[in-house]
Z-matrix of the N, CA and C atoms (Angstrom, degrees):
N
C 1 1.454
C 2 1.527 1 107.96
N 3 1.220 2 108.71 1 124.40
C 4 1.475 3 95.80 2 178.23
C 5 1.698 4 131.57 3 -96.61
N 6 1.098 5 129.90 4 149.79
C 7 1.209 6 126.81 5 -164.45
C 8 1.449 7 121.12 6 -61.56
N 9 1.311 8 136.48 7 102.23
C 10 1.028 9 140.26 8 179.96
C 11 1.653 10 123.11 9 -79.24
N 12 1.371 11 119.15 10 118.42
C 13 1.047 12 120.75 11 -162.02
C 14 2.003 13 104.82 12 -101.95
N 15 1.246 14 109.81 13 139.15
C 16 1.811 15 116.09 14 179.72
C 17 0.905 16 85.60 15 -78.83
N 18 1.417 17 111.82 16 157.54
C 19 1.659 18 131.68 17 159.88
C 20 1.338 19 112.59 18 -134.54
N 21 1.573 20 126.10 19 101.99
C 22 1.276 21 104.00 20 176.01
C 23 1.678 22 112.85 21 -112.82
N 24 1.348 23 89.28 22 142.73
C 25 1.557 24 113.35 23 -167.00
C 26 2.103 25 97.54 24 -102.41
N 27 1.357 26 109.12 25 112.68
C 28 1.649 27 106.73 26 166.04
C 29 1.388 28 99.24 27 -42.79
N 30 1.541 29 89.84 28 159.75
C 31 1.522 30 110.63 29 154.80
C 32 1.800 31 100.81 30 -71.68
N 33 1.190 32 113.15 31 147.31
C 34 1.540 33 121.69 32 -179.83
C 35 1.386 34 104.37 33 -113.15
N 36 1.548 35 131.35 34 108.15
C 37 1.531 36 120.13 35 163.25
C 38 1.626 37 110.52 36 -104.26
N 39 1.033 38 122.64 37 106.15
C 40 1.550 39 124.36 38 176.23
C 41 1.432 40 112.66 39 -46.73
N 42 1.487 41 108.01 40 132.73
C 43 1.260 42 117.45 41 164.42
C 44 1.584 43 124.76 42 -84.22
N 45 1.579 44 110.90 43 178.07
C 46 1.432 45 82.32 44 178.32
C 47 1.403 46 121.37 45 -100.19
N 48 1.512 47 134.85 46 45.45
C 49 0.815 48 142.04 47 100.04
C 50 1.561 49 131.16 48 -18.11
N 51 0.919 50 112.58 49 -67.20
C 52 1.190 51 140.72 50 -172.25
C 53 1.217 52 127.07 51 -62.61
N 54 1.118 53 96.67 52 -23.56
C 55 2.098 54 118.06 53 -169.40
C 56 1.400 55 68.21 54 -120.45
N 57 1.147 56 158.23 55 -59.62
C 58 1.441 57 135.47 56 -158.40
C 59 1.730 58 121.45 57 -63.11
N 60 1.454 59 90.64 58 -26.10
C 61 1.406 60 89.88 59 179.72
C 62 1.933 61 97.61 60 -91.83
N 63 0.978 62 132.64 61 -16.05
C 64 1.798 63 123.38 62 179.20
C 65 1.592 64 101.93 63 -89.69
N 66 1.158 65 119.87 64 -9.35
C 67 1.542 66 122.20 65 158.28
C 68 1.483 67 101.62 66 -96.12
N 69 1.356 68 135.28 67 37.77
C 70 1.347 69 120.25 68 160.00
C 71 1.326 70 86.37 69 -167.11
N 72 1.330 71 148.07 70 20.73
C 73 1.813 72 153.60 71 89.89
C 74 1.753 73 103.22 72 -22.17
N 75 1.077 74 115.53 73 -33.84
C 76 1.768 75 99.86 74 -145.66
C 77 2.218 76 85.56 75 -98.90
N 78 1.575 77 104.78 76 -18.39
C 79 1.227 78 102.30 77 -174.52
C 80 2.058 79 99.27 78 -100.36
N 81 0.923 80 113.85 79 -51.58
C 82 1.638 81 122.80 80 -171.82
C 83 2.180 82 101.26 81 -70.61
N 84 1.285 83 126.87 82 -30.72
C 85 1.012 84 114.13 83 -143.33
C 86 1.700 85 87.45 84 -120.32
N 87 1.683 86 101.74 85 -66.15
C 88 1.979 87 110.04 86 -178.62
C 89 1.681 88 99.44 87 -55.77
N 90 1.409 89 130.92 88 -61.02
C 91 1.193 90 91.91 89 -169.95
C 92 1.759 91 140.72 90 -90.80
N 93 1.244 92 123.36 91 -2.16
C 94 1.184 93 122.51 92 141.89
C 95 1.748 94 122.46 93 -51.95
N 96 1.391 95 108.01 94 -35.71
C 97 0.929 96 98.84 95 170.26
C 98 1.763 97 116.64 96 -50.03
N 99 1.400 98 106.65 97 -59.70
C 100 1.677 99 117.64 98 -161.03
C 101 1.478 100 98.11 99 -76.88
N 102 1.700 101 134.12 100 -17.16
C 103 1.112 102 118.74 101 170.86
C 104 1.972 103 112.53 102 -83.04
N 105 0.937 104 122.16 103 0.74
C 106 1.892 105 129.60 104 170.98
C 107 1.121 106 93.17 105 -93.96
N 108 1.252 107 139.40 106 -59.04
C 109 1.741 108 130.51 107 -168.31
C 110 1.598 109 97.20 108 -71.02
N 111 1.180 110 134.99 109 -29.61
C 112 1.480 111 118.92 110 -169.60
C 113 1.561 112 103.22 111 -90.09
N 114 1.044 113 102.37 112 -11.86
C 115 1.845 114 90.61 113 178.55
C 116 1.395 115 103.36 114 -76.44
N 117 1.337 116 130.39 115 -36.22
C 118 1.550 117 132.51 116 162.82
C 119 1.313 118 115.26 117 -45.48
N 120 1.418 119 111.64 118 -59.24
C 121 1.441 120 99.92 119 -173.58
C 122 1.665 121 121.71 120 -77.88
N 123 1.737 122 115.09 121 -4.93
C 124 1.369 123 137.29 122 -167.27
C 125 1.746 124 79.10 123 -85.81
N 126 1.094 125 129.62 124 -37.42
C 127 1.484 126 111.22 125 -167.73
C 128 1.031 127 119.85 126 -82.75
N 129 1.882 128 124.87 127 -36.83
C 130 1.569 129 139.43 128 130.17
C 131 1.277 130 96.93 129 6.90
N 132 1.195 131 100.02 130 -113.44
C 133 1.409 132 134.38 131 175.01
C 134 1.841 133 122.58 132 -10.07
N 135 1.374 134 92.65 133 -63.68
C 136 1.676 135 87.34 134 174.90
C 137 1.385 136 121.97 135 -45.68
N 138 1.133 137 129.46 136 -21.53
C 139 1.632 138 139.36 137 -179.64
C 140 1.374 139 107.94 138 -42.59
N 141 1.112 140 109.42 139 -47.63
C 142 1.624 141 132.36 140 -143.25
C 143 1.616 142 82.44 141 -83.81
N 144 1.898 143 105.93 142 153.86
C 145 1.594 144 110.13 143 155.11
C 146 1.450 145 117.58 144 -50.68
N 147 1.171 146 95.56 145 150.24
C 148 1.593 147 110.27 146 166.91
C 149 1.602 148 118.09 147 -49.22
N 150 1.401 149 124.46 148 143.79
C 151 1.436 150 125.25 149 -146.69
C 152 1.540 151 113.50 150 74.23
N 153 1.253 152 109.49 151 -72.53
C 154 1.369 153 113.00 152 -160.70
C 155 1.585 154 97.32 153 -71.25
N 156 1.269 155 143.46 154 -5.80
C 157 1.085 156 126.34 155 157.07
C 158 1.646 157 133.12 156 -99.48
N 159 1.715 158 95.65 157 11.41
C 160 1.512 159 104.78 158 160.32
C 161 1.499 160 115.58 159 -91.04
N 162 1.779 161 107.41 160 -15.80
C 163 1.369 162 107.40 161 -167.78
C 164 1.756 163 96.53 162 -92.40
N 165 1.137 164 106.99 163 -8.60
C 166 1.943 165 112.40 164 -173.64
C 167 1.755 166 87.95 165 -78.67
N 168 1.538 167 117.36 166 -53.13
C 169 1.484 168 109.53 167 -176.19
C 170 1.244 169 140.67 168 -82.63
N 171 1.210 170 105.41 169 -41.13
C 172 1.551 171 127.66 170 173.19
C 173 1.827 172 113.12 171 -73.13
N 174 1.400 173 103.27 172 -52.05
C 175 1.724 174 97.89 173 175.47
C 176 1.673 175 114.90 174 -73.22
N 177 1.459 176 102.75 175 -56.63
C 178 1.109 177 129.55 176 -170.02
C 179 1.959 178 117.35 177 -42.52
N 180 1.570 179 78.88 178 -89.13
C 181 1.842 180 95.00 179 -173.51
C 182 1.600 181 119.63 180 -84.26
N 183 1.449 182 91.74 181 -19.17
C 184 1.806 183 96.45 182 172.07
C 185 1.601 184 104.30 183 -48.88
N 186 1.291 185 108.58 184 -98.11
C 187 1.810 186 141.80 185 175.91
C 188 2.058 187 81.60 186 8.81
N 189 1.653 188 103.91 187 -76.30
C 190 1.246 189 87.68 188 -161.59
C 191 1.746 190 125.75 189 -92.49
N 192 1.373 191 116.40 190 15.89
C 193 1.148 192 127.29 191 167.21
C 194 1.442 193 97.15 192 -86.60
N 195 1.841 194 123.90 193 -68.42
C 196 1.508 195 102.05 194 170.10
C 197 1.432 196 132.41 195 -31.80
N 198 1.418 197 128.90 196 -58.24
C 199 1.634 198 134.74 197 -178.47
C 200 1.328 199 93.50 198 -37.53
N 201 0.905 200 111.85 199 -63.12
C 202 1.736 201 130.47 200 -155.82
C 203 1.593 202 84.45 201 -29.11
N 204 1.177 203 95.29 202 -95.69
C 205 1.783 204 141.93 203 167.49
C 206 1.608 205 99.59 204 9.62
N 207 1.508 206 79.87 205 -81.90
C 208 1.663 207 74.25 206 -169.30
C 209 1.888 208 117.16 207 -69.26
N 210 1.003 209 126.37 208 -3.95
C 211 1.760 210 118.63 209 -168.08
C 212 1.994 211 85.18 210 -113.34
N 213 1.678 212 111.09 211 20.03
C 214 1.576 213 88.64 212 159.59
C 215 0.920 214 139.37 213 -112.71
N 216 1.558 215 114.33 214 15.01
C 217 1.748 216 107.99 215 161.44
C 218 1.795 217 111.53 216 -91.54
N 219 1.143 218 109.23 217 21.99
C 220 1.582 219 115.73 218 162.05
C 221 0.997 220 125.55 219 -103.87
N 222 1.409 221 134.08 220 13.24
C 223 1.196 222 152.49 221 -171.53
C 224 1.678 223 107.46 222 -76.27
N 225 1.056 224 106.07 223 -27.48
C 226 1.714 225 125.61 224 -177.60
C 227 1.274 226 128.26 225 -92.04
N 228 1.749 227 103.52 226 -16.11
C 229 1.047 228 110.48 227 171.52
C 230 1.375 229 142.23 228 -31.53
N 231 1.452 230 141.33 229 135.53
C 232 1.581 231 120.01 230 -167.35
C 233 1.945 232 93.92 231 -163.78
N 234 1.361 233 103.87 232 116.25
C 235 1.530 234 120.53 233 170.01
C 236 1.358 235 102.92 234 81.47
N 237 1.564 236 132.23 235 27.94
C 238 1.073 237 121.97 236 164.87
C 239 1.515 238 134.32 237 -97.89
N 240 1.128 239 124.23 238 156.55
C 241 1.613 240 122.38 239 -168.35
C 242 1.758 241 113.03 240 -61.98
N 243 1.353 242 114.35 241 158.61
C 244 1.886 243 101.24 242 -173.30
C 245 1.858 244 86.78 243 -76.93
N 246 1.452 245 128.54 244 -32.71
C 247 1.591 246 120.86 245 172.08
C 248 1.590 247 114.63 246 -41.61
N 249 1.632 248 111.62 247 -54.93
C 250 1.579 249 124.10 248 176.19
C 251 1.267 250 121.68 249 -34.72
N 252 1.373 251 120.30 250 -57.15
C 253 1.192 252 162.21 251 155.90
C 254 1.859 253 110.31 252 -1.23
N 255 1.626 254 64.15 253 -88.95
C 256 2.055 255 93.86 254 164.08
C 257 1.439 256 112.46 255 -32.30
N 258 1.380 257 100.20 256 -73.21
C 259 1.391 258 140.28 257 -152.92
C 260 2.208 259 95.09 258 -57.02
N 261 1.336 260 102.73 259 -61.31
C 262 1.087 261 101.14 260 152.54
C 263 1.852 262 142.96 261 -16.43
N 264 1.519 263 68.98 262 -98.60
C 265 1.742 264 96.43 263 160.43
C 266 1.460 265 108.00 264 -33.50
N 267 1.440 266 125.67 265 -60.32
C 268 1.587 267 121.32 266 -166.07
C 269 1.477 268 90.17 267 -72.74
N 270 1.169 269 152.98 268 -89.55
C 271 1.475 270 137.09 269 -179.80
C 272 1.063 271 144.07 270 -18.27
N 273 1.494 272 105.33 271 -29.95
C 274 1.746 273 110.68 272 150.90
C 275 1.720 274 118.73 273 -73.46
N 276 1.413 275 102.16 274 -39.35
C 277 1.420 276 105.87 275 174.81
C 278 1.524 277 116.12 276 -43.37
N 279 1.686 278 87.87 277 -43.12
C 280 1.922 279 86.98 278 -161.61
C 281 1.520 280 103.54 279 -91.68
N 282 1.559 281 123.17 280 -13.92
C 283 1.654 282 102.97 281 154.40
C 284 0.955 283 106.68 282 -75.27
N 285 1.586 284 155.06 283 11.18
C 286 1.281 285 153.36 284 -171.07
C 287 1.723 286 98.18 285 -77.00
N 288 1.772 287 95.49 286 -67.13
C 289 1.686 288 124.65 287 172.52
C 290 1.002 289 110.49 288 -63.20
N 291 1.526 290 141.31 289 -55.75
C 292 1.546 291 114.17 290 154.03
C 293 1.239 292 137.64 291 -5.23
N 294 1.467 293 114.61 292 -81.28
C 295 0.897 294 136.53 293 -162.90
C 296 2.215 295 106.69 294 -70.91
N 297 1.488 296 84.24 295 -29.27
C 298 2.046 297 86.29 296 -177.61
C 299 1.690 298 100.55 297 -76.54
N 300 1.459 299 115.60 298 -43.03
C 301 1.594 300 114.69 299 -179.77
C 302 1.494 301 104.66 300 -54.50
N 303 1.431 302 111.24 301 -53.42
C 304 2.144 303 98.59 302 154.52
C 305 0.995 304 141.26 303 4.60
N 306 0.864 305 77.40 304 -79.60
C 307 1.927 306 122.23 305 -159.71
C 308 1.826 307 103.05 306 -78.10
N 309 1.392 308 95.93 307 -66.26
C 310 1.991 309 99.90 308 157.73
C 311 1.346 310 123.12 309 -43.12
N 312 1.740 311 105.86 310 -69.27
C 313 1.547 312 111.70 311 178.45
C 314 1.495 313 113.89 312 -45.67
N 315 1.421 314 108.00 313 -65.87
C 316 1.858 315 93.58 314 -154.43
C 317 2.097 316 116.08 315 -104.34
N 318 1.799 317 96.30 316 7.48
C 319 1.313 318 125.50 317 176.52
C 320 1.524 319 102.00 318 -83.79
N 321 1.218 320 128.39 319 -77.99
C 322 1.293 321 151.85 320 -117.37
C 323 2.157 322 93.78 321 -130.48
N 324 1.169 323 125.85 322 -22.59
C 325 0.997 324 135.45 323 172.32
C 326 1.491 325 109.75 324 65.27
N 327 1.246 326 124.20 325 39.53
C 328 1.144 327 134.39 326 179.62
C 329 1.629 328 115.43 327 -87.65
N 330 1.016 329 130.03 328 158.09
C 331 1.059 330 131.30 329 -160.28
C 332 1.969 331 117.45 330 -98.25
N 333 1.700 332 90.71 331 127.57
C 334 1.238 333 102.84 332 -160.77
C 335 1.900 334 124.70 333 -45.40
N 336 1.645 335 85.72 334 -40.45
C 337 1.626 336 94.08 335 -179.46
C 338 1.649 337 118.89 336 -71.08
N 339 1.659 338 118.33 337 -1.83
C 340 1.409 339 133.04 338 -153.30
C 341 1.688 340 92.29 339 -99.80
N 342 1.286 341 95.31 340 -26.88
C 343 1.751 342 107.86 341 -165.92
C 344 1.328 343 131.84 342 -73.59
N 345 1.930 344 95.40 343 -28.72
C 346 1.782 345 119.86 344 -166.61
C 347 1.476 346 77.13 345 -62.17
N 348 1.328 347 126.23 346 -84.63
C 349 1.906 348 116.27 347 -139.22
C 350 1.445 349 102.88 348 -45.85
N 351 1.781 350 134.21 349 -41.55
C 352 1.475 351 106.96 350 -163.82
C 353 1.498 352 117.02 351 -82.80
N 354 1.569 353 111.82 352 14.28
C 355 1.328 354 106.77 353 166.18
C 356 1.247 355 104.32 354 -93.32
N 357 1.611 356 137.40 355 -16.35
C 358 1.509 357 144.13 356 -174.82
C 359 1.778 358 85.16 357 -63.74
N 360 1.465 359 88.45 358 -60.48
C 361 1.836 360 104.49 359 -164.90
C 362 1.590 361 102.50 360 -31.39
N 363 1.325 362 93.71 361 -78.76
C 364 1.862 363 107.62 362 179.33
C 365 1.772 364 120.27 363 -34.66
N 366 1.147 365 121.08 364 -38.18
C 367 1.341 366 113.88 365 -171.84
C 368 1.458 367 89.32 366 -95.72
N 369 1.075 368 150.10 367 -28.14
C 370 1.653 369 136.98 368 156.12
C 371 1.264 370 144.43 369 -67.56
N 372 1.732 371 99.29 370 -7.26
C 373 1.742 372 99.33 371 -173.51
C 374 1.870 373 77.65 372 -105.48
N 375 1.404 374 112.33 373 -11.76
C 376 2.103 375 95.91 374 -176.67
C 377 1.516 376 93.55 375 -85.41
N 378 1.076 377 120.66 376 -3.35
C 379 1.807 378 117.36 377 -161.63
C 380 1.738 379 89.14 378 -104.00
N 381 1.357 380 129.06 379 -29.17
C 382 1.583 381 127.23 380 170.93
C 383 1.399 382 94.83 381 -59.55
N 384 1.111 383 117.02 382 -81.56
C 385 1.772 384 128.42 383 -155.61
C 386 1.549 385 102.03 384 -59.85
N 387 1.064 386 123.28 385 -21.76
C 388 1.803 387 122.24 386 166.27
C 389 1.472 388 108.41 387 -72.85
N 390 1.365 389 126.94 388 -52.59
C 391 1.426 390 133.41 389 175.05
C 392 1.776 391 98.81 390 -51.97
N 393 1.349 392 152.21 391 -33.15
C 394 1.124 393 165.09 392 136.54
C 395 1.492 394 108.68 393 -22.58
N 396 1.197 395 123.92 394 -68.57
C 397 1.409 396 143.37 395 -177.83
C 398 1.553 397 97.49 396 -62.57
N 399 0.862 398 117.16 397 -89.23
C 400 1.925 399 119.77 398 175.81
C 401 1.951 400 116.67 399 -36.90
N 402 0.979 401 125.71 400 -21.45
C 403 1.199 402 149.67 401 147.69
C 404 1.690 403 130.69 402 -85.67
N 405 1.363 404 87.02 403 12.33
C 406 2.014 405 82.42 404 176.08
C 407 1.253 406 113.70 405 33.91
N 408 1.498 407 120.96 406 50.94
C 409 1.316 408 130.85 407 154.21
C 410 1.628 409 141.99 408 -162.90
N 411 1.872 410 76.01 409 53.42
C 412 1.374 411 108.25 410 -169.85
C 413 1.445 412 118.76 411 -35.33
N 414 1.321 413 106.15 412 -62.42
C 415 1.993 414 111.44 413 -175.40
C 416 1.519 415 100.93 414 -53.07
N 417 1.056 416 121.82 415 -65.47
C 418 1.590 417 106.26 416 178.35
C 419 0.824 418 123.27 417 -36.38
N 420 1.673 419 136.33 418 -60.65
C 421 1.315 420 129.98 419 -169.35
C 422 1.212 421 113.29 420 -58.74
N 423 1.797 422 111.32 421 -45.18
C 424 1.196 423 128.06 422 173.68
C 425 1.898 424 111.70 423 -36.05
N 426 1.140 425 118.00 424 -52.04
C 427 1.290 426 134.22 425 -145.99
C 428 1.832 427 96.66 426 -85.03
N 429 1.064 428 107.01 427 -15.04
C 430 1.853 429 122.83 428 -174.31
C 431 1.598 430 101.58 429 -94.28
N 432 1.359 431 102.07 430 -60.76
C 433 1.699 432 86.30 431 -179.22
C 434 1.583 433 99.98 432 -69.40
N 435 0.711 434 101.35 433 -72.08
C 436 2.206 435 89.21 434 -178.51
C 437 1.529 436 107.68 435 -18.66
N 438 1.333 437 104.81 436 -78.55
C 439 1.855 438 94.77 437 158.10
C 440 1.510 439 119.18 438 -10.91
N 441 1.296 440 112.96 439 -102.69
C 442 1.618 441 127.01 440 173.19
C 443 1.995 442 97.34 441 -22.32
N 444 1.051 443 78.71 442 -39.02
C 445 2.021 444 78.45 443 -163.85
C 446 1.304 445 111.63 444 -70.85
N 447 1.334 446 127.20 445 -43.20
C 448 1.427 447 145.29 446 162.32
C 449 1.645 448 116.69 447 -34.06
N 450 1.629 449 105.50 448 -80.53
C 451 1.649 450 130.52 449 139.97
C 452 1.817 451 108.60 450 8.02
N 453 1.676 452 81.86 451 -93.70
C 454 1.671 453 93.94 452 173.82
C 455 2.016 454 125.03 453 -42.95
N 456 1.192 455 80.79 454 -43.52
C 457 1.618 456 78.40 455 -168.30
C 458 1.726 457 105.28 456 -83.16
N 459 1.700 458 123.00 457 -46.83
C 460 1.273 459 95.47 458 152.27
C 461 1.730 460 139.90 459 -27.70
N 462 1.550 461 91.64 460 -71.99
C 463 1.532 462 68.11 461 -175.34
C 464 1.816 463 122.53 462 -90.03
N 465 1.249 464 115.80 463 55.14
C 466 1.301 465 142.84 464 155.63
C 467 1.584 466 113.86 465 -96.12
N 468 1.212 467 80.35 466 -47.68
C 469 2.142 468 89.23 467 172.92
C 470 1.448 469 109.53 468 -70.93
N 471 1.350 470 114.65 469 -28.05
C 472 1.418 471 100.33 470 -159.47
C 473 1.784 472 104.66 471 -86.69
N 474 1.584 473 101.88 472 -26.50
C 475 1.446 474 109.20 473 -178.67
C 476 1.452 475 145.29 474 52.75
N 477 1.426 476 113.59 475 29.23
C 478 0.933 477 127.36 476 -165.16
C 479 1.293 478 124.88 477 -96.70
N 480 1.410 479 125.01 478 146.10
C 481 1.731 480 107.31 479 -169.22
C 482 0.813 481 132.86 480 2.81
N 483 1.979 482 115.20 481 -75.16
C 484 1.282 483 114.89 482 -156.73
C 485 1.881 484 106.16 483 -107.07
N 486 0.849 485 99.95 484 29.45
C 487 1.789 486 114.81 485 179.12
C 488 1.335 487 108.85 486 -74.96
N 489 1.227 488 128.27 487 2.14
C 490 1.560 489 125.70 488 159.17
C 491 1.630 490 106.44 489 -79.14
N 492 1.327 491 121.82 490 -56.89
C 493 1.127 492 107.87 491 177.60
C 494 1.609 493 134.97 492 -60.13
N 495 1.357 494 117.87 493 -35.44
C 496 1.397 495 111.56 494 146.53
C 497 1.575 496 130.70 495 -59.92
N 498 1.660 497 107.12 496 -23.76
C 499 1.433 498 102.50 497 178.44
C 500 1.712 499 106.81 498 -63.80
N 501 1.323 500 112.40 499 -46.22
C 502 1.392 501 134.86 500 -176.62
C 503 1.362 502 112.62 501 -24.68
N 504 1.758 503 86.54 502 -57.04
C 505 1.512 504 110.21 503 -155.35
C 506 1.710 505 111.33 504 -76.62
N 507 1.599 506 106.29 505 -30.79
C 508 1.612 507 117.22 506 164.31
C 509 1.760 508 104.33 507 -53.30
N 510 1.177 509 99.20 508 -63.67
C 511 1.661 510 105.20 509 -171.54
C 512 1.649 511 114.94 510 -39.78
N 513 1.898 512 99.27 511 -60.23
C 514 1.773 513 104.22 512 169.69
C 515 1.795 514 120.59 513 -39.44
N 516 2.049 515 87.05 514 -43.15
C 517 1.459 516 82.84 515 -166.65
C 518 1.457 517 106.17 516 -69.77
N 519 1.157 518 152.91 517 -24.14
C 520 1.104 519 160.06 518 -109.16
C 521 1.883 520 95.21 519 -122.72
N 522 1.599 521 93.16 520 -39.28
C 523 1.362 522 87.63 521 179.08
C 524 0.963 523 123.51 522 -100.19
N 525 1.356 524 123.92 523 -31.29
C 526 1.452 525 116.19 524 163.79
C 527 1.677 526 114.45 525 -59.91
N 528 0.715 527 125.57 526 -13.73
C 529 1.523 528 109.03 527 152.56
C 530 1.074 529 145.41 528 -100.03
N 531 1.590 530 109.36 529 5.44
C 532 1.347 531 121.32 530 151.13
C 533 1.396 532 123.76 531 -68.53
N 534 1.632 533 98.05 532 -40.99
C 535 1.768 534 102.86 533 166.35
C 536 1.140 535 124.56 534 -68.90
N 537 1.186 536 128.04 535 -4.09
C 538 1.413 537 147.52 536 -175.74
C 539 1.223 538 110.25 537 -66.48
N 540 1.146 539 93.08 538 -79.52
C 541 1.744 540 139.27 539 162.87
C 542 1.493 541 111.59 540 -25.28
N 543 1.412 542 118.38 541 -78.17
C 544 1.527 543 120.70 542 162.02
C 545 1.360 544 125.49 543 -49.46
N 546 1.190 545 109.36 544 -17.15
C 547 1.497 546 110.25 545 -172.80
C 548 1.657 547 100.24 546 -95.48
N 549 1.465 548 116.40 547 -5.28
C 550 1.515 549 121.17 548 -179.23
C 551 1.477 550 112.89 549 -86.44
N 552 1.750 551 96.94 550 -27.10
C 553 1.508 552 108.70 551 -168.86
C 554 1.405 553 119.42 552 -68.19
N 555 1.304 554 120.28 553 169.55
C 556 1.729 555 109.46 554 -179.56
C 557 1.357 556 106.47 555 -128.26
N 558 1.257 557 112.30 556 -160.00
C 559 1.699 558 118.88 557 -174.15
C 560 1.775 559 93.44 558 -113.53
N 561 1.364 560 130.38 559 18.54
C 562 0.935 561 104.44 560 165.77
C 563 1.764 562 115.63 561 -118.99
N 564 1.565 563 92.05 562 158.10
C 565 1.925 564 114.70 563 -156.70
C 566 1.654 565 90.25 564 -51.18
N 567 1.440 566 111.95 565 140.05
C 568 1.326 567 125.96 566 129.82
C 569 0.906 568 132.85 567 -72.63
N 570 1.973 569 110.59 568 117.55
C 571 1.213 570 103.69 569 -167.67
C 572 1.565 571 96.28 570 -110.21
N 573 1.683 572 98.52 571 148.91
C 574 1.604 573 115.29 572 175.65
C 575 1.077 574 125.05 573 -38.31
């Protein structure tokens, strides 16, 4: 029989320290991250006719290079609550969106008021796929915000009149089930 050793791991509640630095993970760490993986798939992609190689990058490989992105400086996580988790996750998300309304707004000259929902978006589709992770059922959750993420960015590409109100309606949906979601979670540790 072999000797089995306990390990006890605290409960971990982040300070705000702590959440300050995974809200500046989601800007220093997720998006370099998603801008090195998208130059790969931007080169994919260029092959293709025009259109169809915004819909190979932008619909396509974004959704799940972003998810990725933002829920990966939690990968390390150890003794934290399935709430923490979340809580996390949405703070990286939203330096994720921070940092893209940036980059849109004063890069790309896009318009400031167009920008607020995909930072809502961003800290809720990383707060789905974290509720996944804290629940041992990462790919699913994973596979929903990518969904939602897909959704959104299609009909962003497609741009057509009334594509605010479906954009809207991705964004709402996106968040109300992130709040959902957190509000399901508990204070007790995920264990490995």
């Amino acid at each position: 029989m072999e000797n089995e050793q306990n390990v006890v791991i605290p409960v971990h509640k982040p300070d705000i320290k702590e959440k300050l630095f995974f809200f500046m993970s989601g800007i220093l760490v997720s998006v370099p991250f998603t801008l090195f993986f998208s130059g790969f798939t931007d080169a994919f992609c260029v092959t293709l006719p025009l259109f169809y190689d915004q819909i190979c990058s932008v619909v396509i490989f974004a959704p799940f290079i972003e998810e990725f992105a933002k829920v990966f400086p939690l990968f390390y996580r150890h003794g934290e609550t399935e709430r923490s988790i979340v809580t996390l996750a949405i703070l990286a998300g939203l330096g994720f969106g921070v940092t893209e309304f940036v980059l849109y707004v004063f890069t790309l000259d896009v318009s400031f008021v167009s920008r607020i929902p995909a930072v809502i978006f961003h800290a809720s589709s990383a707060g789905i796929t974290a509720y996944g992770i804290a629940k041992k059922k990462p790919l699913r959750f994973y596979l929903v915000a990518v969904s939602l993420h897909l959704a959104n960015n299609l009909i962003a590409l497609l741009a057509f009149s009334l594509a605010v109100i479906p954009g809207i309606a991705v964004v709402v949906a996106a968040y109300i089930l992130a709040w959902r979601l957190y509000n399901r979670t508990s204070e007790n540790v995920v264990v490995q």
